[in-house]
C-alpha positions as CSV (number, residue, x, y, z in Angstrom):
1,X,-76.8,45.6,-72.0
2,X,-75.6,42.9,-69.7
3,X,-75.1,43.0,-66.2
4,X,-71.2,43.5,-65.0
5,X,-69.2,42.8,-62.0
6,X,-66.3,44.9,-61.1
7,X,-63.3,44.6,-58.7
8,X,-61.6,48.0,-57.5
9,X,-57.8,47.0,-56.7
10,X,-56.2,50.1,-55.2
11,X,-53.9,50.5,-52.0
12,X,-55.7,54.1,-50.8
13,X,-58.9,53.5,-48.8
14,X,-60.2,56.5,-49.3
15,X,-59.5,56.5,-53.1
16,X,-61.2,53.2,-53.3
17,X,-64.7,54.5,-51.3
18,X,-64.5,57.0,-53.8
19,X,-64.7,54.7,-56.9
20,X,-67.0,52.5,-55.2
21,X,-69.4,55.3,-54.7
22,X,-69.1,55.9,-58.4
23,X,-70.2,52.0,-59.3
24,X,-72.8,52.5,-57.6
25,X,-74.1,55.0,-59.9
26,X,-74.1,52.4,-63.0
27,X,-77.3,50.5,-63.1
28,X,-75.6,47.7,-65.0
29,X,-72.8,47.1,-62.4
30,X,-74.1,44.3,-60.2
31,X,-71.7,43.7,-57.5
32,X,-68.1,45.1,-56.8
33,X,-65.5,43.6,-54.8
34,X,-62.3,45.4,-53.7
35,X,-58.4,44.7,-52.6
36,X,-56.0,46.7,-51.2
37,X,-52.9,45.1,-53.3
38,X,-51.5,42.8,-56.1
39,X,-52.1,39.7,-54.0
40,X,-55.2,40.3,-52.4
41,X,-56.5,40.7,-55.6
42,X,-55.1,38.0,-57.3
43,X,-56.7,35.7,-54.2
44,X,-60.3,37.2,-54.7
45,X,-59.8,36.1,-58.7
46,X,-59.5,33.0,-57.5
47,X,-63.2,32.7,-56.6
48,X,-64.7,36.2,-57.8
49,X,-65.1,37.1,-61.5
50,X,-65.4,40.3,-62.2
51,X,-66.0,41.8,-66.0
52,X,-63.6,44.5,-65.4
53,X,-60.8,45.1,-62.9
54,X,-59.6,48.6,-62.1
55,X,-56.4,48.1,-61.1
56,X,-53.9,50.9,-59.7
57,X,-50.8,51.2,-61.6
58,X,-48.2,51.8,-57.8
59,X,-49.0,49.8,-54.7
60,X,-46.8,48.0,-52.3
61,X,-46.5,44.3,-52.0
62,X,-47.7,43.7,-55.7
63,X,-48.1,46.5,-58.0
64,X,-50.2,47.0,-61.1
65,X,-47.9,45.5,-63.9
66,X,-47.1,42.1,-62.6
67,X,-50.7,42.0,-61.2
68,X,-52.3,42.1,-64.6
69,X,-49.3,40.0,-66.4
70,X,-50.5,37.2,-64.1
71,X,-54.1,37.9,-64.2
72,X,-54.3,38.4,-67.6
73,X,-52.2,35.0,-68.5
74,X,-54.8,32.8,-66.0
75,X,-57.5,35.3,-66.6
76,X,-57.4,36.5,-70.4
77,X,-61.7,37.4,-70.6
78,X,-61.2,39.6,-67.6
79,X,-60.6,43.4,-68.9
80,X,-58.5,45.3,-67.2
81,X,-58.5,49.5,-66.6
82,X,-56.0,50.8,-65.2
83,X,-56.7,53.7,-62.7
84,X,-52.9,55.6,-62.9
85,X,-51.3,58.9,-60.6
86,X,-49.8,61.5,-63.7
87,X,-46.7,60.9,-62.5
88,X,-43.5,60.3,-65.1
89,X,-42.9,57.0,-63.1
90,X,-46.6,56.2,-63.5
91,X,-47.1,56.9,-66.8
92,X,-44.0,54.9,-67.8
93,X,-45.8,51.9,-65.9
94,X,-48.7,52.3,-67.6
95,X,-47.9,52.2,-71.3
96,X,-46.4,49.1,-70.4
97,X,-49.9,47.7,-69.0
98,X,-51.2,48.6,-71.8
99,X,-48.9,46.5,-74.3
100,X,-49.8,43.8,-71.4
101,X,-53.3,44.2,-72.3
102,X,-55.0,46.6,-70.2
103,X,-58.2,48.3,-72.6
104,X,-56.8,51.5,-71.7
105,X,-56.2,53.9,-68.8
106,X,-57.8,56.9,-66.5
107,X,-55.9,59.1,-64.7
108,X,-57.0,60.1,-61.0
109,X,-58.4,63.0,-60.5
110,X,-56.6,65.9,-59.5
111,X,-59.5,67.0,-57.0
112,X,-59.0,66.3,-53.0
113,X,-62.6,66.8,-52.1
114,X,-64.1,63.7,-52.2
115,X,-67.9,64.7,-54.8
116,X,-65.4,67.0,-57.2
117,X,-63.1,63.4,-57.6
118,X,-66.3,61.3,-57.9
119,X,-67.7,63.5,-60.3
120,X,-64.4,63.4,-62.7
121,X,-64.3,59.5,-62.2
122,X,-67.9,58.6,-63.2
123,X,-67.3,60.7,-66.3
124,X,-63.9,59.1,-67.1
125,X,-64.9,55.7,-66.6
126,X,-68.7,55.8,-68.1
127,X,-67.7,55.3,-71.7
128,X,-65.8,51.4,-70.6
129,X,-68.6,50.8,-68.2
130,X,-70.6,50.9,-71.4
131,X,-68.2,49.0,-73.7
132,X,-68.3,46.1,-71.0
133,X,-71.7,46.3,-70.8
134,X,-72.2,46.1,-74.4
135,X,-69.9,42.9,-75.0
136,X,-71.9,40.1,-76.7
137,X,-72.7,37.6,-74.1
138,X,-70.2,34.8,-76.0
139,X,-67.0,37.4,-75.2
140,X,-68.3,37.0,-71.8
141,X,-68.4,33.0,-71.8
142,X,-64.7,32.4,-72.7
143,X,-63.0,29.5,-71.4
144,X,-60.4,30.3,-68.9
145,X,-57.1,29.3,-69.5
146,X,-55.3,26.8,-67.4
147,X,-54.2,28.4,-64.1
148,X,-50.3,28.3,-63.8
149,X,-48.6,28.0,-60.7
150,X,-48.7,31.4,-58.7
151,X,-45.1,31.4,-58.5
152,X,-43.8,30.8,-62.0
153,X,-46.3,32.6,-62.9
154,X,-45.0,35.4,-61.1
155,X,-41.1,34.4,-62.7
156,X,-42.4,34.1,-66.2
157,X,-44.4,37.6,-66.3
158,X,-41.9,39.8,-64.3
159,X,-37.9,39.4,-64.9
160,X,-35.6,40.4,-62.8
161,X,-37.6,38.0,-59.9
162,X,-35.8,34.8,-59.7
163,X,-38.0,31.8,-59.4
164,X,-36.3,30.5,-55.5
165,X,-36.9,34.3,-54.1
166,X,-40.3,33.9,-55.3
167,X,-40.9,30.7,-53.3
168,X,-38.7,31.5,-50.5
169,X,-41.5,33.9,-49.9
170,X,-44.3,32.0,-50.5
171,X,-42.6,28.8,-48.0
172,X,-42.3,31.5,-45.5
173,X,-45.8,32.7,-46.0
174,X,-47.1,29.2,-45.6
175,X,-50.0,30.1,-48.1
176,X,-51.3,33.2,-50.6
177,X,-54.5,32.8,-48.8
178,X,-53.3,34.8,-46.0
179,X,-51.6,38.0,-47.6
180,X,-51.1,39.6,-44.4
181,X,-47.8,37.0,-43.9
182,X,-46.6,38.0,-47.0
183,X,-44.8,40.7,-46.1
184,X,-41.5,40.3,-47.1
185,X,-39.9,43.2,-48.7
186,X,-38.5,41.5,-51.8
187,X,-42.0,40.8,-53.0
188,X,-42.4,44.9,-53.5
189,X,-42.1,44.4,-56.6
190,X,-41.2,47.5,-59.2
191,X,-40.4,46.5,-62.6
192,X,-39.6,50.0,-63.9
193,X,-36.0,50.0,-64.4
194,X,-36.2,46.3,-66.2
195,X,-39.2,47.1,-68.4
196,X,-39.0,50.6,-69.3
197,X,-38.1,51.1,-72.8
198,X,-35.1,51.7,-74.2
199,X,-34.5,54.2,-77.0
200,X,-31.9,55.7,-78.4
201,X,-32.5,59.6,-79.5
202,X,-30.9,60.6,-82.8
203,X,-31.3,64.1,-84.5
204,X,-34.4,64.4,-81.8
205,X,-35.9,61.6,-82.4
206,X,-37.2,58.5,-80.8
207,X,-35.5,56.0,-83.0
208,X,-35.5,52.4,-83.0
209,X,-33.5,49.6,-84.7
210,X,-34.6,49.4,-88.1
211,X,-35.6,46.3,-90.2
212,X,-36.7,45.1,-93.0
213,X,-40.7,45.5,-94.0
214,X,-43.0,44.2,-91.8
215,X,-44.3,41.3,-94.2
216,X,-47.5,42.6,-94.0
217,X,-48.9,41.6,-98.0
218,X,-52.2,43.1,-99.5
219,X,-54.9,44.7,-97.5
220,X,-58.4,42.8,-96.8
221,X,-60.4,45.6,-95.3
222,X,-64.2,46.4,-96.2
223,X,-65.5,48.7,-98.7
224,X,-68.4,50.7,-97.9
225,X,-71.1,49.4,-100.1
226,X,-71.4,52.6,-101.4
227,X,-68.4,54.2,-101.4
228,X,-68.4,58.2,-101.3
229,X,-65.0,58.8,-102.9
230,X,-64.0,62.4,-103.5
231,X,-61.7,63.0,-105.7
232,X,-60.4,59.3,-104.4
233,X,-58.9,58.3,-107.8
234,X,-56.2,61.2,-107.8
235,X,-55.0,60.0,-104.1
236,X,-51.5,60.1,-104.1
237,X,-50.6,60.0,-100.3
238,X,-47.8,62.6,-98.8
239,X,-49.5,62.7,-95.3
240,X,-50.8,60.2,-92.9
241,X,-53.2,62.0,-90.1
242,X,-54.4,59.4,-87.4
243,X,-57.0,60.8,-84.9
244,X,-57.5,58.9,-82.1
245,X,-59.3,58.6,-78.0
246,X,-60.4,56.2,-75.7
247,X,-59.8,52.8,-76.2
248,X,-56.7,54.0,-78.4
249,X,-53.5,53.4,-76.7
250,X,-52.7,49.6,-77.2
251,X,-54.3,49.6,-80.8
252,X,-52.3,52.4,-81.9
253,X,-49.2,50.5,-80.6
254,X,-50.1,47.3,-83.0
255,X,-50.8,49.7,-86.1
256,X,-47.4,51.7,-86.1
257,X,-45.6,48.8,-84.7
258,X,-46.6,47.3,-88.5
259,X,-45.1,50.3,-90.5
260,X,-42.1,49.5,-92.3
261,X,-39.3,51.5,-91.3
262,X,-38.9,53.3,-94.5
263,X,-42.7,54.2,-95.1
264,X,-42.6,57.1,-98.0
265,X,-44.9,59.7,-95.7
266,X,-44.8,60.9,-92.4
267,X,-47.6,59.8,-89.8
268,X,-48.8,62.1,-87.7
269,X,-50.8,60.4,-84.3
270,X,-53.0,63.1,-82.2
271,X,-54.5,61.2,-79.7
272,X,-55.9,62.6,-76.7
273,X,-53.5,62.1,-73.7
274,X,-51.6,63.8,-70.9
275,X,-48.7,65.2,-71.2
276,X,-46.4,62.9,-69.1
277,X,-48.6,60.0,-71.0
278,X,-48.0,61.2,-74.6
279,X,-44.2,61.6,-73.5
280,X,-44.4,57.5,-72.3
281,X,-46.4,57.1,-75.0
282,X,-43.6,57.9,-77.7
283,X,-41.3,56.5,-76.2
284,X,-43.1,53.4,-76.1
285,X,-43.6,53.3,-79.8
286,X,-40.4,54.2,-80.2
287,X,-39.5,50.7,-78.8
288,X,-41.8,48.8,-80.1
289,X,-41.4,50.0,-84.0
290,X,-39.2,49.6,-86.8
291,X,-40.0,52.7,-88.1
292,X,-38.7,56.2,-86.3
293,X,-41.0,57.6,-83.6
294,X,-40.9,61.7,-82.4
295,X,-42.6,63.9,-80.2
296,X,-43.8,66.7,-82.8
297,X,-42.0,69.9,-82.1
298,X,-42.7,73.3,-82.8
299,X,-42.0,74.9,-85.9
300,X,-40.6,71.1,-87.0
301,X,-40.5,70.1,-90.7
302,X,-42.1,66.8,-91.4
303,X,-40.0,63.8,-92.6
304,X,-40.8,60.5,-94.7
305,X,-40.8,57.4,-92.5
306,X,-41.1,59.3,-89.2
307,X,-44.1,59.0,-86.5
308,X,-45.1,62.2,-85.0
309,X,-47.1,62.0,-81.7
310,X,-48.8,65.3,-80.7
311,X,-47.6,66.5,-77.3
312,X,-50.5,66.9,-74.8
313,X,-52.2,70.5,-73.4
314,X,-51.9,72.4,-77.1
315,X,-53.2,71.9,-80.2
316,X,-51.1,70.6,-82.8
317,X,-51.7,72.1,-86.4
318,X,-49.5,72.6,-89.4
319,X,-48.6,75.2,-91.7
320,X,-47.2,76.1,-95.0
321,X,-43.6,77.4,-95.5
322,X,-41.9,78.3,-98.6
323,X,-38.3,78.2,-97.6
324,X,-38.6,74.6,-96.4
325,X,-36.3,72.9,-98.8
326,X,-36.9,71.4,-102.2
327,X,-38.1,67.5,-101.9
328,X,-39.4,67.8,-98.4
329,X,-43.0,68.7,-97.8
330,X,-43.8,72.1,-97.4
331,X,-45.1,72.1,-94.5
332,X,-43.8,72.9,-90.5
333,X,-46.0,71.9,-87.0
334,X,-47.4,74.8,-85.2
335,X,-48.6,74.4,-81.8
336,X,-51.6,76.4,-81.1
337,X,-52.3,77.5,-77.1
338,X,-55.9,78.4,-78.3
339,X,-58.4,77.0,-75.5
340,X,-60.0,73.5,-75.6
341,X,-62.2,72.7,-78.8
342,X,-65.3,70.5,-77.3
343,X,-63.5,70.2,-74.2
344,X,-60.6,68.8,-76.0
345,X,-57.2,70.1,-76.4
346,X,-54.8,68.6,-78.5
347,X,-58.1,68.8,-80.7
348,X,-58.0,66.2,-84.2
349,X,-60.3,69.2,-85.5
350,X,-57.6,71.9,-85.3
351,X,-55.2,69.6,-87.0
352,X,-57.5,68.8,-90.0
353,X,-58.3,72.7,-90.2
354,X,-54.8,73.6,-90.5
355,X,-54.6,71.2,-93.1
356,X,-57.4,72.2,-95.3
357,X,-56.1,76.1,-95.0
358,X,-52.6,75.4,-96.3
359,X,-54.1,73.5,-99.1
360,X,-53.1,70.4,-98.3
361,X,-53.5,67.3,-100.7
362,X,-52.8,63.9,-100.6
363,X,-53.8,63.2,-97.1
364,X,-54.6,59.7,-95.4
365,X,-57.1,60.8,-92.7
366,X,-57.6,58.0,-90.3
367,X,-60.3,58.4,-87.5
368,X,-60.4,55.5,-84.7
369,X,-62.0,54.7,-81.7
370,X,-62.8,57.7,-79.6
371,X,-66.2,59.2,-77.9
372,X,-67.3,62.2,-79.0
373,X,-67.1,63.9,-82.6
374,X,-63.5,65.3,-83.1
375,X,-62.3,65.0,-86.5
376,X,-65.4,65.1,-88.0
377,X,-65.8,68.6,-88.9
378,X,-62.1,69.0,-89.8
379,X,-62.0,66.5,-92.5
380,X,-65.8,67.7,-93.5
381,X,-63.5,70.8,-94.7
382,X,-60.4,69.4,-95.7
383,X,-62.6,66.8,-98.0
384,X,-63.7,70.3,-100.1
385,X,-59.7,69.9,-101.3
386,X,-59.3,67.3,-104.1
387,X,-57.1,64.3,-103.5
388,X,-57.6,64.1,-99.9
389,X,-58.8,60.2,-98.6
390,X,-60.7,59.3,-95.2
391,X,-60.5,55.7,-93.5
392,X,-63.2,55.4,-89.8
393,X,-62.2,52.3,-88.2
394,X,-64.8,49.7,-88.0
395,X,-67.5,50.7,-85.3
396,X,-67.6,47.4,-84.5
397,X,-63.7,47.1,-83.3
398,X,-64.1,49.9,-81.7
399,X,-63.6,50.4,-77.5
400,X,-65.8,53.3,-77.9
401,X,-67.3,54.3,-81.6
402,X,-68.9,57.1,-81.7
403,X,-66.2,59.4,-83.2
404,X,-65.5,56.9,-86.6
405,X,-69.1,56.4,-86.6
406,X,-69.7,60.7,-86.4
407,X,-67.3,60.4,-90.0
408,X,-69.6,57.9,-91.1
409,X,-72.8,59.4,-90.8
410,X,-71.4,62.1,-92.5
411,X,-70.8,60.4,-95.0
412,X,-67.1,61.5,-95.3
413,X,-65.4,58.1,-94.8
414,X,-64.2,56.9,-98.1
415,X,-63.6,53.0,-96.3
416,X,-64.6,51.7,-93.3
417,X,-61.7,49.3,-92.1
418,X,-61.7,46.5,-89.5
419,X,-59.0,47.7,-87.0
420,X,-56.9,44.1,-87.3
421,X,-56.6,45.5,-91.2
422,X,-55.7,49.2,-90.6
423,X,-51.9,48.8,-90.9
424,X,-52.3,47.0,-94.0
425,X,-54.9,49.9,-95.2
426,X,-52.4,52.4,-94.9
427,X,-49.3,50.6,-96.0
428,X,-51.3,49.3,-99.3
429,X,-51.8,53.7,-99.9
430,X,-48.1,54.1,-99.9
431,X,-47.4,51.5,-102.4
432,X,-49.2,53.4,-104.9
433,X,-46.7,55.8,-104.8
């Protein structure tokens, strides 16, 4: 592993000690740096760079979203984490960092004494301290881009911030090298009520504007070399199951953004979230797809062309019911208030079980990047079912691996696919319908 630098960005002192203290923990981290603000960071770019940038989602001056728009357009080999509050304005912020290219998120601890926060944030950010770590040193090497001027930049990466209030401020600042002068209140900048996406619910849904297929043609993803396919020749697909963790957010988004609008099975996303986070999280799919997005309710019958994300804090599972009408699946979420499976609760293990006890066939289960093992032992039972298929996302593409890789090892995965091919993967198993 290679060394990393790291810059805190956060506008609570004491909150910063306390993830500075944790740095110090990770042998690989060689030096960290630390701002208060959006424009204090930004400066310390200028000569500092750091591997990875935690960046809080809500500070004054400069917040979170335009901070990483800008940095991220001058900046684009820098990774960005962001460090959110579980608030509804927070996590509404920070789905939007994601689609602006943060890896992912962690949400601060709950805990006010000072050791029981430190403990929860060295175990939240260990697995990215790793993945950073871990880069091959020619991800580390990129070019930067050409710098833009501070002030379009600032124009082009947040609207609703005209370009002559931009450099008012910054004539009567004199210079960004001295933040402290910048303290004009129109540069509190909160892009919530411009970027916050817009959906439109219908029959409960989250439902977005729908188009015509997504153009994606054919699907290039590897084979294993030796493929362990049960019962794989009878596929035909009624279900798509995608388990998901860390490192998920922002790939998830670019996968269901793909589906066309009137994919012939429902998709069902259980990825491990908060609840005010999988709430933003649909939304944000919602906005971003052609194909209908929904929170999964309870006691809910599943519907072609429709995205189900699991809400957060219970399992999600799924069960069999006869009356459900002729032509749609049998089948009707459950949520389950059973404790934590492996610490996790919603668990990808209780879904898959469900599955395989209703006798489910026909499923696409899809198991990405995530730490841990969840998933694997579900689908080791569902697989007993004939006509049941299993895609792990390339370790390689992976944030964090280990969960695709657990399916591998087991040898349950009937393909391992390259995540830039996963949308095509699943929307090639619907066209052999």
């Amino acid at each position: 592993m290679s060394s990393i630098k790291v810059l805190v960005v956060d506008d609570s002192l004491t909150f910063r000690a306390i993830l500075l203290s944790v740095l110090e923990k990770f042998k690989v981290i060689e030096q960290t740096r630390q701002a208060k603000d959006g424009i204090e960071a930004l400066n310390i770019l200028e000569t500092y760079e750091p591997d990875l940038v935690l960046l809080d989602i809500e500070m004054p001056r400069l917040s979170g979203l335009p901070t990483l728009r800008i940095a991220k357009r001058r900046y684009p080999h820098i990774e960005f984490l962001i460090v959110s509050g579980a608030t509804r304005g927070a996590a509404e912020l920070t789905v939007q960092a994601i689609d602006a290219g943060a890896i992912d998120f962690i949400v601060k601890p709950k805990a006010t004494v000072q050791s029981s926060g430190a403990e929860t944030m060295e175990r939240r950010l260990s697995p990215f301290i790793r993945y950073i770590a871990a880069r091959p040193p020619s991800l580390l090497k990129l070019k930067k881009k050409k710098a833009l001027n501070w002030s379009d930049s600032l124009v082009e990466t947040t609207p609703g911030i005209s370009s002559s209030s931009i450099k008012d401020i910054l004539k009567k600042s004199k210079t960004i090298k001295d933040p402290e002068k910048i303290v004009d209140p129109d540069l509190n900048i909160d892009s919530r009520a411009s970027h916050r996406a817009e959906t439109t619910r219908y029959n409960g849904f989250f439902t977005a504007n729908e188009e015509q297929d997504s153009g994606l043609k054919g699907s290039h993803y590897q084979k294993l070399v030796n493929t362990y396919t049960k019962h794989s020749d009878k596929f035909r697909l009624k279900l798509v199951v995608i388990g998901a963790s860390t490192g998920s957010p922002g790939v998830l988004t670019s996968i269901i953004s793909n589906m066309p609008p009137h994919f012939p099975a429902p998709i069902v996303v259980i990825v491990h979230l908060p609840d005010t986070f999988a709430i933003s999280f649909a939304r944000h799919l919602a906005a971003k797809s052609k194909i209908s997005v929904s929170l999964a309710s309870d006691n809910q019958v599943m519907l072609p062309g429709t995205v189900y994300v699991a809400r957060a804090d219970k399992h999600l599972t799924v069960a069999f019911d006869p009356n459900i009408a002729l032509g749609h699946i049998p089948y009707k979420f459950v949520y389950d208030d059973s404790p934590p499976v492996n610490g996790i609760r919603p668990s990808i293990d209780k879904m898959f079980f469900s599955l395989a006890h209703s006798g489910v066939t026909g499923c696409l289960g899809i198991i990405m990047t995530g730490m841990g093992k969840d998933g694997t032992a579900g689908i080791s039972e569902l697989s007993q079912l004939p006509g049941n298929y299993f895609i792990a996302q390339s370790p390689d593409t992976c944030v964090v691996s280990s969960m695709p890789q657990s399916l591998i090892n087991s040898n349950l995965a009937n393909e391992i696919v390259d995540l830039d091919d996963l949308s095509s993967a699943i929307i090639s198993k619907g066209q052999n319908l």
